[in-house]
PyMOL Python script that loads the backbone (N, CA, C, O; Angstrom):
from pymol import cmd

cmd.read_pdbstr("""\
ATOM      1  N   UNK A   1     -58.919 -81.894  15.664  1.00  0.00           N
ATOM      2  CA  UNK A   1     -59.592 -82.293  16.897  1.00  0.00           C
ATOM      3  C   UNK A   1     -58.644 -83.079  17.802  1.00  0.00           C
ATOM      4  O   UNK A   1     -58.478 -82.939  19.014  1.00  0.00           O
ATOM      5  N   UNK A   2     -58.078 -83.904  16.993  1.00  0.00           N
ATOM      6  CA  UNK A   2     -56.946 -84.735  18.078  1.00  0.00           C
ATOM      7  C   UNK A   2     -55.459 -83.702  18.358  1.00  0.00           C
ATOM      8  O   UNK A   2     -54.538 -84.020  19.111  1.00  0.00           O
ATOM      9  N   UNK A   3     -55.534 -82.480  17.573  1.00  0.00           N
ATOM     10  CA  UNK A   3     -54.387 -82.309  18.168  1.00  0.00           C
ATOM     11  C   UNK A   3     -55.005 -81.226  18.954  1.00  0.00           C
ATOM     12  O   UNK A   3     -54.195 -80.463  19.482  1.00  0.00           O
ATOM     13  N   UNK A   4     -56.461 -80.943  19.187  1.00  0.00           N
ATOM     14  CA  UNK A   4     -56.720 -79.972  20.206  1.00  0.00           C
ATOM     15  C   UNK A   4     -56.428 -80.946  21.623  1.00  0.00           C
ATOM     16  O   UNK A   4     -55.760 -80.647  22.613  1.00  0.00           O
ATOM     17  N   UNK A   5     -57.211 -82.258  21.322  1.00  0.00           N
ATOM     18  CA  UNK A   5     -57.343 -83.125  22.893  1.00  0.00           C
ATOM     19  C   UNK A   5     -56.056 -82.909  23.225  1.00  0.00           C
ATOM     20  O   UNK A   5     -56.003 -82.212  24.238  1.00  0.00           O
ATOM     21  N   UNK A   6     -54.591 -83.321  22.649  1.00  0.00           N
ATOM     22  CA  UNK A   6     -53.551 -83.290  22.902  1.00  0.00           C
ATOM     23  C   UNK A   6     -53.147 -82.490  23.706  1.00  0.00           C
ATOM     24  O   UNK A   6     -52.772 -82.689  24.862  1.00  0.00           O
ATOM     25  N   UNK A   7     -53.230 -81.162  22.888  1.00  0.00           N
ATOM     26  CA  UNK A   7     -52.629 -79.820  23.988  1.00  0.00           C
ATOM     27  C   UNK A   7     -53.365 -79.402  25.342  1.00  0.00           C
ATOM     28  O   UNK A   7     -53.025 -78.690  26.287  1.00  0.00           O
ATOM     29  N   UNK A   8     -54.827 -80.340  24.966  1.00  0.00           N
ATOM     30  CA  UNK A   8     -55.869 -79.997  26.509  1.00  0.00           C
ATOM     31  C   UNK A   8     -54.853 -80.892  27.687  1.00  0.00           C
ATOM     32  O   UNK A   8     -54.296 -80.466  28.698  1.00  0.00           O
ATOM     33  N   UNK A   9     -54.875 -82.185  27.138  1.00  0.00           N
ATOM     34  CA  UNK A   9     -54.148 -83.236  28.127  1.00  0.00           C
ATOM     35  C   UNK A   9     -52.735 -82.229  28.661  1.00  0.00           C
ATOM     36  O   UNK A   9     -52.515 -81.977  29.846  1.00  0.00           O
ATOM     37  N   UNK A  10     -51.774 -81.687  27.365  1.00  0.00           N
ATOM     38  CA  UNK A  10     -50.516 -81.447  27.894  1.00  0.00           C
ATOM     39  C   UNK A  10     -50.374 -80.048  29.013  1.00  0.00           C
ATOM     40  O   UNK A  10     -49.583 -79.683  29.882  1.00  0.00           O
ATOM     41  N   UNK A  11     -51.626 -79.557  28.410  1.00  0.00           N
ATOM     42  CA  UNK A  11     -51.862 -78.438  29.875  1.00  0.00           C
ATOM     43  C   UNK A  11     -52.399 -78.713  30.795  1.00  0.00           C
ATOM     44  O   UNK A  11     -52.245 -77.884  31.692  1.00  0.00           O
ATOM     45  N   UNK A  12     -53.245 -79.866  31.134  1.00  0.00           N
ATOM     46  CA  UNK A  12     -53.411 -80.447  32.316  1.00  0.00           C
ATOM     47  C   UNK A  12     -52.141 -80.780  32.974  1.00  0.00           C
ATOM     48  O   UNK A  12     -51.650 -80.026  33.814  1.00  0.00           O
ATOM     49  N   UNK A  13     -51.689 -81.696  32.681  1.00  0.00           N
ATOM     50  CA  UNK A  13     -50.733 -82.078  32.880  1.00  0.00           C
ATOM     51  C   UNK A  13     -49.733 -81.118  33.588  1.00  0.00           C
ATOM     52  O   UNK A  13     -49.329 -81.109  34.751  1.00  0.00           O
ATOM     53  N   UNK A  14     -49.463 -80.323  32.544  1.00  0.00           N
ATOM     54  CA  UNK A  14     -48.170 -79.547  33.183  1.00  0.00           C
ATOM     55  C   UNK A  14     -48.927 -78.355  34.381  1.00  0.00           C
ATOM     56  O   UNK A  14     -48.300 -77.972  35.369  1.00  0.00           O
ATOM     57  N   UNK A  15     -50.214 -77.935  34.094  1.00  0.00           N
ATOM     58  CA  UNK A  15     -50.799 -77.290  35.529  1.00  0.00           C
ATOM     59  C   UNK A  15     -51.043 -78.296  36.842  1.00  0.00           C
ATOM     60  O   UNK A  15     -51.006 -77.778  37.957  1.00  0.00           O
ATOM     61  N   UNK A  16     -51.283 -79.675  36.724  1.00  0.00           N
ATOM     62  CA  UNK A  16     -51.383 -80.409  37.551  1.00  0.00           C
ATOM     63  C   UNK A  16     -49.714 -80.445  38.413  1.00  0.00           C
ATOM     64  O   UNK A  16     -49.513 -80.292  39.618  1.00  0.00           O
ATOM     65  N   UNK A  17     -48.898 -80.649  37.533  1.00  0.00           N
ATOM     66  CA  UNK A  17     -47.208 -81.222  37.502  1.00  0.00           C
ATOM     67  C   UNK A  17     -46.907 -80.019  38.712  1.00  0.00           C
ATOM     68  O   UNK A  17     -46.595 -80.293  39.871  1.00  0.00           O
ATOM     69  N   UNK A  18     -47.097 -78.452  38.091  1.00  0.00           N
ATOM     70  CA  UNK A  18     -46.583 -77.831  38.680  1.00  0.00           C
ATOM     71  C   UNK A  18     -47.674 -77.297  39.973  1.00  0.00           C
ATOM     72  O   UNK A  18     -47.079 -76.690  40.864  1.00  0.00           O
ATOM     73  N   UNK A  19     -48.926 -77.426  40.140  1.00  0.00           N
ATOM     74  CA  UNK A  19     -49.536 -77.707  41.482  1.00  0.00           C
ATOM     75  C   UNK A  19     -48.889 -78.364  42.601  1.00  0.00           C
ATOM     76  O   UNK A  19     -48.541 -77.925  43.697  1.00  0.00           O
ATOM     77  N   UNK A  20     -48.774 -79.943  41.885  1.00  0.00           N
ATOM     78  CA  UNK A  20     -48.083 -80.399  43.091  1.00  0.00           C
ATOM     79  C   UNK A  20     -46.271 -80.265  43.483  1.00  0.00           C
ATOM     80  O   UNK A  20     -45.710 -80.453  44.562  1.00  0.00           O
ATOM     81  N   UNK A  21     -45.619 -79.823  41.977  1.00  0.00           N
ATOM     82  CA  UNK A  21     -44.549 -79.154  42.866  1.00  0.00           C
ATOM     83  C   UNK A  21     -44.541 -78.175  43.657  1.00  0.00           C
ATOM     84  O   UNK A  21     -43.426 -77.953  44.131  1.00  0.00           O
ATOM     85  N   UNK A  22     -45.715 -77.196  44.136  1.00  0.00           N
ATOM     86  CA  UNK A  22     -45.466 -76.482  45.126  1.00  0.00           C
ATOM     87  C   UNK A  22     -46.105 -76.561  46.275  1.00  0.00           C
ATOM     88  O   UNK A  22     -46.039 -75.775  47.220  1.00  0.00           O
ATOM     89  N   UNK A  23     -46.911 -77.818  46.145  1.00  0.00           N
ATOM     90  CA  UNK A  23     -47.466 -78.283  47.219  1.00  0.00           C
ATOM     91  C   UNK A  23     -46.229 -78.386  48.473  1.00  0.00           C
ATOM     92  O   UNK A  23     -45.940 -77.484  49.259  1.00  0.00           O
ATOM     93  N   UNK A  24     -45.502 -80.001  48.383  1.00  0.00           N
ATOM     94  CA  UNK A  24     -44.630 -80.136  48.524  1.00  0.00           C
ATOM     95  C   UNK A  24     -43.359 -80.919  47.007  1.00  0.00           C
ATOM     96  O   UNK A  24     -43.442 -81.773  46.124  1.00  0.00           O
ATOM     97  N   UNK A  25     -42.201 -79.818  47.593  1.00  0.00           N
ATOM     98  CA  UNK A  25     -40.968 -80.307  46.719  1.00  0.00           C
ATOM     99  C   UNK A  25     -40.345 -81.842  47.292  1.00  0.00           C
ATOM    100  O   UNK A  25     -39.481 -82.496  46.708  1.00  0.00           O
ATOM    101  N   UNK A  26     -40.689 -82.034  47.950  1.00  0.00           N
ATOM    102  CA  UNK A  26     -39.226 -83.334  48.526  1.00  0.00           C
ATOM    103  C   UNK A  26     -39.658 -84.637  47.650  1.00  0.00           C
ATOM    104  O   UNK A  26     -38.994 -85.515  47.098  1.00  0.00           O
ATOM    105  N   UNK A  27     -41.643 -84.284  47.807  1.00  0.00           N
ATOM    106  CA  UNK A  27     -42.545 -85.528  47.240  1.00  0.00           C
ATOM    107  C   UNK A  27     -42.300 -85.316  45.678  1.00  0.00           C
ATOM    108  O   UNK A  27     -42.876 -86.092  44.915  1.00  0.00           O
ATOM    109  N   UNK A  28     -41.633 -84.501  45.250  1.00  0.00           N
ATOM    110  CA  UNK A  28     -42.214 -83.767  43.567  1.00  0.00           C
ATOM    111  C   UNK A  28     -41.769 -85.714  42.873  1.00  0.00           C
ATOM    112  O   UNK A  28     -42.816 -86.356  42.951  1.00  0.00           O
ATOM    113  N   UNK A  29     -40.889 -86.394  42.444  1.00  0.00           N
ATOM    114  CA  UNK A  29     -40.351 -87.033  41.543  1.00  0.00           C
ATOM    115  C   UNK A  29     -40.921 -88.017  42.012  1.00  0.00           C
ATOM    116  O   UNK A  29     -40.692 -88.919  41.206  1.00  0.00           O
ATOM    117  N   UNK A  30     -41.647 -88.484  42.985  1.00  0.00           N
ATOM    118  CA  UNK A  30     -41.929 -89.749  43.659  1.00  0.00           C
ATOM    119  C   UNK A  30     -43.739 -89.715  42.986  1.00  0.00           C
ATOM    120  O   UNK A  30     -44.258 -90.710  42.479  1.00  0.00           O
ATOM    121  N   UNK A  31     -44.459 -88.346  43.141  1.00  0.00           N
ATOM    122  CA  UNK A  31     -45.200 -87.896  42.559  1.00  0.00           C
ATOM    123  C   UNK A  31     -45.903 -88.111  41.548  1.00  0.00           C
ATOM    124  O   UNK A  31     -47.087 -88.402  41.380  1.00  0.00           O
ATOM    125  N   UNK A  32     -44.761 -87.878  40.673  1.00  0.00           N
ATOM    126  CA  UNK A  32     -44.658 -87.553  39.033  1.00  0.00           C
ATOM    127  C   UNK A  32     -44.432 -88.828  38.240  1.00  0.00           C
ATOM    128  O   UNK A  32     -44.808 -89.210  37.132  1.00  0.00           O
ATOM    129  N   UNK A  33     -43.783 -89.279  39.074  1.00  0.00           N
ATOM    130  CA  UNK A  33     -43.505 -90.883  38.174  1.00  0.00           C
ATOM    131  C   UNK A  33     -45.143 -91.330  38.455  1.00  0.00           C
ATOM    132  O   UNK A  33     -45.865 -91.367  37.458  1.00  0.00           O
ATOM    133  N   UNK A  34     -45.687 -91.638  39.661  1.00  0.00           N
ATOM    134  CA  UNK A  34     -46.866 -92.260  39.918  1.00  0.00           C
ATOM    135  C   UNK A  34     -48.137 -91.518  38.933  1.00  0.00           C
ATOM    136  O   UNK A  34     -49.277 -91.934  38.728  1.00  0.00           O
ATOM    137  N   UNK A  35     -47.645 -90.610  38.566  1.00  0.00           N
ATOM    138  CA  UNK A  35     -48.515 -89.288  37.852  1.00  0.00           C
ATOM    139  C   UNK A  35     -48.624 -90.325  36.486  1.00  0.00           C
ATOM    140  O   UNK A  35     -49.570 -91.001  36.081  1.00  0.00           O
ATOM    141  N   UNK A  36     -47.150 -90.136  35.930  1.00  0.00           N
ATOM    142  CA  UNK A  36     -46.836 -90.324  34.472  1.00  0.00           C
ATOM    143  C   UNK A  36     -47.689 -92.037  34.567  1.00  0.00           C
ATOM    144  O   UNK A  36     -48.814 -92.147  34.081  1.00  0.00           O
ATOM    145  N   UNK A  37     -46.950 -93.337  35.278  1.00  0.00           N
ATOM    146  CA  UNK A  37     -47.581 -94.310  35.112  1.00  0.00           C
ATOM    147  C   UNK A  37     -49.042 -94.567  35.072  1.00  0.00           C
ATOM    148  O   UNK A  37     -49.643 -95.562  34.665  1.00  0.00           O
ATOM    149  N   UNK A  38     -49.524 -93.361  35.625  1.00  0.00           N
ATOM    150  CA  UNK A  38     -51.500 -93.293  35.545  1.00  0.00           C
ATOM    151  C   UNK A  38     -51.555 -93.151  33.992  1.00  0.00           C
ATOM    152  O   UNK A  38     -51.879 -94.065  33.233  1.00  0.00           O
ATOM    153  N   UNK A  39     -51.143 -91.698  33.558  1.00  0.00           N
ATOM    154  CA  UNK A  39     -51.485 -91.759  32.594  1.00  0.00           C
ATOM    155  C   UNK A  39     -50.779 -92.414  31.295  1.00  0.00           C
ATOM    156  O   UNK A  39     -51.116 -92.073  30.161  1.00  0.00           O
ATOM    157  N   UNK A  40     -49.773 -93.381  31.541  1.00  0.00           N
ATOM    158  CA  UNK A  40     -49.515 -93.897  30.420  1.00  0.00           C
ATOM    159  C   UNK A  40     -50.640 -94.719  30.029  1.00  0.00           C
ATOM    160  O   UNK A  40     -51.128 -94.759  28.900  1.00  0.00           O
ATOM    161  N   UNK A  41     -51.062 -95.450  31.167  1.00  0.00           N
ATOM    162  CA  UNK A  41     -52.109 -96.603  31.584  1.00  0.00           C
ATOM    163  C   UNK A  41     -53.614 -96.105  30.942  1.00  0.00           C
ATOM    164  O   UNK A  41     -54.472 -96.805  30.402  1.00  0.00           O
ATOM    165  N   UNK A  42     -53.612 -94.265  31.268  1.00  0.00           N
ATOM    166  CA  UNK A  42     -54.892 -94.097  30.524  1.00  0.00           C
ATOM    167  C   UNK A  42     -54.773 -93.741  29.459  1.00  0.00           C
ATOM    168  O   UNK A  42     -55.878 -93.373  29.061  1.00  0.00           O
ATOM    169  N   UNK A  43     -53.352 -93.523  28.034  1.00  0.00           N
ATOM    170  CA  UNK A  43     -53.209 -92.787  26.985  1.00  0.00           C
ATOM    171  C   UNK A  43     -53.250 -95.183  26.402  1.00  0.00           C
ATOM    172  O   UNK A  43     -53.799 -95.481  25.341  1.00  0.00           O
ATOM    173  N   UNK A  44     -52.862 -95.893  26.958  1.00  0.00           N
ATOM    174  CA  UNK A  44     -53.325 -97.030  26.588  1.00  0.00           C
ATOM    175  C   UNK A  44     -54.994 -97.177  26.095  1.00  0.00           C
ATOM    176  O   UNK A  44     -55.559 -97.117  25.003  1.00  0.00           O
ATOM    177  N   UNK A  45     -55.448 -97.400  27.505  1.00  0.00           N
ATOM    178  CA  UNK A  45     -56.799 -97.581  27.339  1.00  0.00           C
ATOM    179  C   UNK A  45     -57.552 -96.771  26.096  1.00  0.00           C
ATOM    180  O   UNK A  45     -58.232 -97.363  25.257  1.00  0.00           O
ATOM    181  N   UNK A  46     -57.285 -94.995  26.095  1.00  0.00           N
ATOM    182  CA  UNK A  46     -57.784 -94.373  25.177  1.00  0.00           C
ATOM    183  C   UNK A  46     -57.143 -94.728  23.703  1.00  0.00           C
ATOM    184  O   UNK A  46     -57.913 -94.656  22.745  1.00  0.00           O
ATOM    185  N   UNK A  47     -55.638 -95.146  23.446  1.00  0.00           N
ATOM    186  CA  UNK A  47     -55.428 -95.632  22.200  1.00  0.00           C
ATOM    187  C   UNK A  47     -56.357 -96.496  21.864  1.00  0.00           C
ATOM    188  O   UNK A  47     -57.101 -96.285  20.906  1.00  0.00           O
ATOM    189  N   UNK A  48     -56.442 -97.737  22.722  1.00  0.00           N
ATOM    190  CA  UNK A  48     -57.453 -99.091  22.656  1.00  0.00           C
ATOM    191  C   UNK A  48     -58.884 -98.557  21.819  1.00  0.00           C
ATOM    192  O   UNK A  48     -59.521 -99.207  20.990  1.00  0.00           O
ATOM    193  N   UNK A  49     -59.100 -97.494  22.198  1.00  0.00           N
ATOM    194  CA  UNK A  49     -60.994 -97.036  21.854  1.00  0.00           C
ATOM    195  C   UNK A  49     -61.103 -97.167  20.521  1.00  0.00           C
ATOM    196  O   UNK A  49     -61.999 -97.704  19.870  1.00  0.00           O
ATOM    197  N   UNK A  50     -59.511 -96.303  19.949  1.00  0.00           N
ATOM    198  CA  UNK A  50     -59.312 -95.696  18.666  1.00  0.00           C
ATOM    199  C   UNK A  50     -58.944 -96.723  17.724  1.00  0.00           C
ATOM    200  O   UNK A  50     -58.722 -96.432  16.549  1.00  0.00           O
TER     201      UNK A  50
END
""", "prot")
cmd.dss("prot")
cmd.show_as("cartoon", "prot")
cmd.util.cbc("prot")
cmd.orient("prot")
């Protein structure tokens, strides 16, 4: 079960990632960092539950 959530998150992720790289490219890394710091912030909180 946890390693299904896993691969749900990591395909979000990487369909989200590559959405907004083709949104615009110039924004992609400025993006992605703000991306990654969300969800470190929410893979925290959800460790916390566990």
């Amino acid at each position: 079960m946890k390693r299904a959530l896993s691969y749900m998150m990591i395909g979000a992720l990487t369909s989200s990632a590559m959405w907004l790289f083709f949104q615009n490219r110039e924004d992609i890394t400025r993006q992605f960092n703000r991306a990654m710091k969300e969800n470190k912030r929410f893979f925290n909180k959800f460790k916390a539950m566990f």
